[in-house]
N, C-alpha and C positions, 0 to 999 in steps of 0.2 A: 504494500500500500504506500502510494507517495506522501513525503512530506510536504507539508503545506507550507507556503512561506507569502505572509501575505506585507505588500508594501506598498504605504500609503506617501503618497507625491512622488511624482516624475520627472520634478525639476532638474536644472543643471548640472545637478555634482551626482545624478545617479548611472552614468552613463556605463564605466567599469564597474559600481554595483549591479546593475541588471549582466552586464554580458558574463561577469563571475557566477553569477546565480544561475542563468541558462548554460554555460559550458559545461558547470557541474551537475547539472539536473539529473543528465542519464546515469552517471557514474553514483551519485550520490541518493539516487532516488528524488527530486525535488519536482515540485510542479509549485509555481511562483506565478502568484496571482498581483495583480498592477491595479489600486484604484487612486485615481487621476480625478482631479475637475474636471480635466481636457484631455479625454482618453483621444481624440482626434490628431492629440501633437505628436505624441509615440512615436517609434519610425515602427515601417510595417516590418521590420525584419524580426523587431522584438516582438512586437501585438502578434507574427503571423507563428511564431515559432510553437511547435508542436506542443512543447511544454511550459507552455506562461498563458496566462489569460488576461484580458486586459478590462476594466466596468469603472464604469461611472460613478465617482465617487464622493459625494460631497462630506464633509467629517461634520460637520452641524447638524444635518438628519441623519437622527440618532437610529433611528430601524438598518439604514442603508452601513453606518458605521457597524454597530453592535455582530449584525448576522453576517459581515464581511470578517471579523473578530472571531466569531465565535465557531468559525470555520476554517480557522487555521491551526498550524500548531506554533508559529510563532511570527511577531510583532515587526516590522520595522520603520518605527515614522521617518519617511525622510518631507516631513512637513515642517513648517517653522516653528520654533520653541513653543510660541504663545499657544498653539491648538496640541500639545500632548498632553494635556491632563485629562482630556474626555477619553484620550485613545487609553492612558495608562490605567484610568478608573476600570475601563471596560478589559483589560486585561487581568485585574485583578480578579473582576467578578465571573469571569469566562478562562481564569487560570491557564494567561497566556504571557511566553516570555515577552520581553520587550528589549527594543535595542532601539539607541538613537545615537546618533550626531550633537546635540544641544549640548549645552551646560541645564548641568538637573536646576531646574526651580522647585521654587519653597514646597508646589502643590504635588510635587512626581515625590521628593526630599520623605514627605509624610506619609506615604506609603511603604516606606522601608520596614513597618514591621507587619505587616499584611503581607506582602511579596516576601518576604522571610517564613513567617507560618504555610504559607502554602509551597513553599521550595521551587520560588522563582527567581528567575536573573531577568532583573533591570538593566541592562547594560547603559550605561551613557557618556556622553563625552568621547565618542570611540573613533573621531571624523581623522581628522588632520591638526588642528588645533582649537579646542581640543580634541585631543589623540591620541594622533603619532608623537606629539609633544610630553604628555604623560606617560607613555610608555619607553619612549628612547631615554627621556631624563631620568625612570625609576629601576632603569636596565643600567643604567652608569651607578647612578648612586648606591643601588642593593650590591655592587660588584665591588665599590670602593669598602662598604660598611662591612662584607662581610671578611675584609683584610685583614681590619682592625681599623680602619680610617674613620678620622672624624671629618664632616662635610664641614664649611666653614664660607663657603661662594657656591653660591648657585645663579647664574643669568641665563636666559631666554630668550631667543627671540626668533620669530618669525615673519614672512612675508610671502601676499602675493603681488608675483609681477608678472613685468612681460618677457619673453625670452631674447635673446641678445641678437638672435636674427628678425624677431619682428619690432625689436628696438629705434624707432623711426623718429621721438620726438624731443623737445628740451626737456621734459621732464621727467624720460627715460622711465614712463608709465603708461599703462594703460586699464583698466577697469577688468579685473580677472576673477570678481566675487560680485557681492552684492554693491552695489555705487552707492547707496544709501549709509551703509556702515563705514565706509572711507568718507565721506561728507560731514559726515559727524562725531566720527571718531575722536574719545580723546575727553567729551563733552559727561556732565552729570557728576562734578566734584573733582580735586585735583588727583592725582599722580600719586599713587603712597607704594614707597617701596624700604628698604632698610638698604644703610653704606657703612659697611664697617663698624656696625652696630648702633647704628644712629637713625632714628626715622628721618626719610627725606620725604616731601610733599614739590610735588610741580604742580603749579594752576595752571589753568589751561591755556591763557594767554601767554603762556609763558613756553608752552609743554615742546612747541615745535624749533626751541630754539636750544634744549638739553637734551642732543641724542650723541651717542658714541658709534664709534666709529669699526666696523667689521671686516675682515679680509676673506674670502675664501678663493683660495686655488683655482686658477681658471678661468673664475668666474667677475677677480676685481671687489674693489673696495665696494660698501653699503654702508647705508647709517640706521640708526635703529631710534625711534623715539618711547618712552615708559608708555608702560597701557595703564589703564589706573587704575588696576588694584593687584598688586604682585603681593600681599597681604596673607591672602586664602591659601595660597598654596603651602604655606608653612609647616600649617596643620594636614594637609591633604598629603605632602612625600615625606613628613616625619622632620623638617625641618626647622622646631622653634629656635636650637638653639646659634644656627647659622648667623655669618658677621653680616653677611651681602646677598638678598632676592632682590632679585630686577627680570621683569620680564616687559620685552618689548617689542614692536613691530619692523619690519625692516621695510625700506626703502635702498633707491639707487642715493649716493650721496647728492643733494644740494635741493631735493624734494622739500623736503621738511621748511627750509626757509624759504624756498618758493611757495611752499601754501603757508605759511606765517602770513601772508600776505592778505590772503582770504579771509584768515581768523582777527586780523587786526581793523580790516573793513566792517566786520559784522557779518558775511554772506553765509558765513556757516550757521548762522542764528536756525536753533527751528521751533521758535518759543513764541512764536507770532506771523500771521496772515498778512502778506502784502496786496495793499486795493487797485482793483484795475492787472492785475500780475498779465493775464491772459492775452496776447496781443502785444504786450512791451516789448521795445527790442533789448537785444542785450544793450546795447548801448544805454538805454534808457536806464535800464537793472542797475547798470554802474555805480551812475550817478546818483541814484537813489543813497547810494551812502557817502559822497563830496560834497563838501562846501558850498553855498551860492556861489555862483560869480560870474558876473554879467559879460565878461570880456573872454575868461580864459577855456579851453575848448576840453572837454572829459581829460582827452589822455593827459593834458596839463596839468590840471587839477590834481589827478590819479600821481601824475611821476611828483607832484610837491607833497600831497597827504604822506607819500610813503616815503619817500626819499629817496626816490630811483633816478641815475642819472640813465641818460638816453641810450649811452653806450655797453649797460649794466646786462648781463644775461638775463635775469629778472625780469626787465620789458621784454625782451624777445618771446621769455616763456609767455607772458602774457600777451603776446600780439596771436602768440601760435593758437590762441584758444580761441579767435573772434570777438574778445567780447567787448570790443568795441564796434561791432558791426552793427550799423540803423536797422539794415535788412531784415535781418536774421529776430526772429522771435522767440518768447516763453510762451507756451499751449496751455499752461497749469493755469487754474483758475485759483483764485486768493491761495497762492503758490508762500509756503515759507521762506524765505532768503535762502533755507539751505537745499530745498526742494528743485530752485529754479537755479543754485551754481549746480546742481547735479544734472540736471536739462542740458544747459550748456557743457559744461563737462563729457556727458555721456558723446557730442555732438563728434566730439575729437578722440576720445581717448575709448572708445569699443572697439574689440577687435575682431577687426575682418574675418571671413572665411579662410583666408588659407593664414593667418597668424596663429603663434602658439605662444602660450603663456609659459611661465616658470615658479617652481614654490622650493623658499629657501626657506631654512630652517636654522639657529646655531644655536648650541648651548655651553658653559662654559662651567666645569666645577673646579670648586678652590677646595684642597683639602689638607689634613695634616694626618702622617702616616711614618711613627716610630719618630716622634718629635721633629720631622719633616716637612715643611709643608711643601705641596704639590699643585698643578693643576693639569685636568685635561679639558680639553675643549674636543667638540663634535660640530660636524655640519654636513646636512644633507641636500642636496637639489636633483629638484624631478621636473622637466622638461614635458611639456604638453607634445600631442603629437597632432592630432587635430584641433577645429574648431569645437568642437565636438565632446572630445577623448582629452579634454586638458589635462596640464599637471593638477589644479584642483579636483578637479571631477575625479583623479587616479587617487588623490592622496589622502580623501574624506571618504568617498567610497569603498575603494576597498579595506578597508581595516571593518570598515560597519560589515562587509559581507563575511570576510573569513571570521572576524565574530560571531557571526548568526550562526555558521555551521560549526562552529566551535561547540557552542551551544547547545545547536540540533542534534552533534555528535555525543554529550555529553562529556566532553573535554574541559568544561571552563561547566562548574558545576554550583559553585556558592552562592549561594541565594543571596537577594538584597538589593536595593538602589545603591549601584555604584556607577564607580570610574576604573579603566581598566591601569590600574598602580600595581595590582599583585601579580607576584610572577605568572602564576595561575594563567594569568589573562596576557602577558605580555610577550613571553617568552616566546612559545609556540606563533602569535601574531607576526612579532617583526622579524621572524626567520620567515615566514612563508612570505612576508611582503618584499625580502633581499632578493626573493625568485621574479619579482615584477620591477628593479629597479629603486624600489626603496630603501635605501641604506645610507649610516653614516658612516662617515671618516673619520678617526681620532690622531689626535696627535698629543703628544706633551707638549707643553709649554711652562715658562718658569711663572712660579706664583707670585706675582706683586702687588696684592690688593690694591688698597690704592694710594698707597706708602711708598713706591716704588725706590724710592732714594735710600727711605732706614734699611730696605731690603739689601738694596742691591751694595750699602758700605757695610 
């Protein structure tokens, strides 16, 4: 009798999850059921395939959800965070595993001992970041601990970009996730991370202008700016007593101060309605946040508010985006400032059909080991191959699929809302994903916290 594997959204990053689930069907026994809003978008290779079925699936009609649930033998939302608590309720009550991509919220969180009495696995956080980042960082640090090493630095960071062959613009970006979460990135209180034992806090105003700076082989320098809240993890990989958590995003270097520029204008605001937005040109959008002034013309205004000289790479990025074009419009009706730089934004920075994105990763551990201190750092990058088959879609995807049949196989057994930290769950994962291209490189490097001088006399 086939395994059921039922999975709800067929958005962008399931692309290597569906083709893992159908290649293994025959071998594994699986018959993989697809409900979609828009079972219409599908390609017909997956909808046609002997073993997957594809139904129309809204998650709010609770009949159409519950009896697609209660027909499976296990769970996997790749829907957005805000609608898994109807799907995880109805797993409880229909004693079904569940696996997601999300960071757990509070409502999946209290379910932990429900899905523990009935000997279910939650799986969550299992995508790419969270992930592959919880798993590679707790694959280093259970290897160092079980030495005898004390941790002492832990940093993170990740990013999506574009790939160095479809790298075409000043600000060596292009929109490879969600545009809405890069728009506003950063925003909802400052920056809290620990530096050598000291709390730090970056506000936001301030966040794009303290980032550090990344090497990796091949691949050229990167900057990374703090995500705000390196905090949670402490407790989540066993590390309160650590000097340095910082986890951050990466960019290509000189990003960061290029969008300063946005965040010092206001356009990233998404705290309020602009009147008339619908029909405005960019041009017009501009000006919306410069001075009066009866003589001087936008771009004037724009290079004196900010203090761009003419000859400055900083205007170029900004010419390359249009948004001083009359022509060119915002569609969004009472559009938020950050809704309508994302309009424009999107105009320039999507990528084509035949472009391929890139997802870099690095993390770096400070330890001490026989009154030594040490460090190693990791970094991994995954190359998209299609428009299609991106590096995101390869590196959120599959870890959620070989989880499911982890799962399905009885391999990864322990009941409860989690994250996959314990070897349990990690082990077996990032060895099958080194067979697809996932993998990191380590190196030593000497440990300088950020004392580097008492070190180094």
């Amino acid at each position: 009798m086939s395994r059921k594997i039922l999975m709800l959204g067929a958005g962008k990053s399931t692309s290597y999850l569906i083709d893992y689930f159908l290649e293994k069907s025959t071998s594994e026994n699986l018959r993989l059921t697809i409900g979609d809003l828009h079972p219409e978008n599908i390609a017909k290779a997956v909808s046609g395939h002997p073993n997957c079925s594809v139904v129309s699936l809204d998650i709010f009609k609770d009949d159409q959800r519950k009896t697609a649930i209660k027909d499976a033998d296990i769970v996997v939302s790749m829907l957005p965070a805000r609608f898994h608590s109807k799907v995880a309720e109805d797993c409880i009550a229909y004693e079904k595993h569940l696996v997601t991509a999300s960071y757990i919220g509070d409502d999946i969180r209290k379910l932990d001992a429900e899905a523990k009495a009935k000997g279910l696995v939650f799986m969550n956080e299992i995508g790419l970041d969270p992930g592959i980042d919880h798993m590679s960082a707790m694959e280093v640090i259970d290897r160092i601990r079980d030495r005898g090493g004390k941790m002492l630095l832990f940093e993170s960071f990740t990013g999506g970009l574009v790939a160095p062959e479809s790298d075409d613009n000043l600000w060596n970006y292009k929109f490879t996730w969600n545009p809405r979460n890069v728009v506003v990135a950063g925003q909802g209180g400052a920056a809290k991370f620990i530096q050598e034992g000291s709390y730090k806090y970056i506000p936001y105003h301030k966040l794009f202008r303290r980032t550090e700076f990344l090497e990796i082989e091949g691949y050229g320098q990167f900057e990374a700016y703090a995500n705000r809240d390196s905090l949670w993890y402490r407790e989540a990989y066993g590390l309160e007593d650590v000097l340095t958590l910082y986890r951050g995003t990466m960019r290509r270097i000189g990003f960061s101060k290029a969008w300063n520029m946005f965040v010092q204008l206001g356009m990233t605001d998404d705290t309020y309605t602009i009147e008339n937005s619908a029909g405005m040109s960019y041009r017009e959008f501009i000006n919306l946040f410069l001075p009066y002034s009866p003589t001087d013309s936008v771009e004037l205004k724009l290079r004196h508010y900010l203090k761009i000289d003419q000859d400055d790479i900083m205007w170029g990025k900004l010419l390359e985006l249009n948004i001083f074009d009359a022509d060119k419009t915002i569609r969004i009706q009472k559009a938020t400032p950050a809704q309508a730089l994302q309009e424009i934004l999107q105009a320039s920075w999507t990528l084509k059909s035949d472009e391929k994105d890139m997802v870099v990763m690095y993390h770096k551990f400070g330890y001490e080991l026989d009154g030594v201190k040490k460090q190693v750092d990791a970094n991994m990058v995954v190359l998209g191959e299609t428009a299609t088959h991106t590096a995101m879609a390869k590196t959120v995807g599959l870890p959620v699929a070989i989880a499911t049949l982890q799962i399905l196989n009885k391999k990864i057994t322990t009941p409860g809302v989690q994250i996959p930290i314990s070897k349990e769950v990690y082990a077996p994962i990032l060895e099958e994903l080194k067979s697809y291209g996932i993998a990191f490189n380590e190196f030593q490097v000497p440990y300088l916290g950020y004392n580097p001088d008492s070190i180094a006399s």
